[in-house]
TIRO-316141 format. One line per 2 residues: their letters; for each residue x, y, z of C-alpha. Coordinates in steps of 0.2 Angstrom, whole numbers, plus 2048, in hexadecimal, padded with zeros to 3 digits. Example, Ala and Ser with C-alpha at 12.3 -4.5 7.8 and 13.67 -1.06 7.14 Angstrom:
BEGIN
AS) 83E 7EA 827  844 7FB 824
% end
This chain:
BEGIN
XX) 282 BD2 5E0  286 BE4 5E1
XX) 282 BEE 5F3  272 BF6 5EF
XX) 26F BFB 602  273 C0C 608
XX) 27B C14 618  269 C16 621
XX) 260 C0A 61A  26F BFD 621
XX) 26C C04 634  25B C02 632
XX) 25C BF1 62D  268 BEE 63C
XX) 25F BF6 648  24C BED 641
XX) 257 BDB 643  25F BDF 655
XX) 24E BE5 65B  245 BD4 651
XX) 254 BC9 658  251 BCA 66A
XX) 240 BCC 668  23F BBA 662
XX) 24C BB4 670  240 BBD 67D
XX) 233 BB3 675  23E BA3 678
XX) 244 BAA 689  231 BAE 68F
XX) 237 BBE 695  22B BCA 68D
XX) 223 BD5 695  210 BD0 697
XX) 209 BDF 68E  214 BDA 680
XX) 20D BC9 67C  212 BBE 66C
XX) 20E BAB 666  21D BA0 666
XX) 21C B9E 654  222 BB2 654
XX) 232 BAD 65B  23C BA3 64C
XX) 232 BAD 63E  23A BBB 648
XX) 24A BB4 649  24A BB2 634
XX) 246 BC4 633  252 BCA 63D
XX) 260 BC2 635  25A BC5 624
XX) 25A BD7 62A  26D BD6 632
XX) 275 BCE 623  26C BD9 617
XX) 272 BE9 622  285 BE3 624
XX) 286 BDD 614  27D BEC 60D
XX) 277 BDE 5FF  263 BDB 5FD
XX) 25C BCF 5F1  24D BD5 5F2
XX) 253 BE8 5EB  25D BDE 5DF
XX) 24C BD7 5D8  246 BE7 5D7
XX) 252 BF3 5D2  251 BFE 5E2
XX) 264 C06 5EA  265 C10 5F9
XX) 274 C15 5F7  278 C28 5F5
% end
């Protein structure tokens, strides 16, 4: 598979997986603030996400754009 994911579109996709990531393990942790309240299934669904969106961002590979023919690279 050729990299079809561009320079932004990459540091986006980090940044959405970190943010996702410890999301899920403050889920797992039960250290969420109380106005930030999720279900516990949010927590490996979560976790998917965010290491779907880290490989897709270091790799600058996406299956998904493959499929579609979309590339963000300049």
């Amino acid at each position: 598979m050729e990299e079809n994911v561009g320079d932004t579109d990459s540091i986006v996709r980090i940044t959405l997986g970190a943010v996702a990531g410890l999301l899920s393990l403050g889920i797992l942790a039960d250290v969420l603030p109380s106005s930030l309240t999720l279900p516990e299934i949010a927590s490996p669904i979560l976790g998917v996400v965010a290491i779907a969106l880290l490989a897709t961002g270091f790799t600058s590979k996406c299956g998904l754009y493959s499929v579609l023919g979309m590339d963000t690279r300049e």
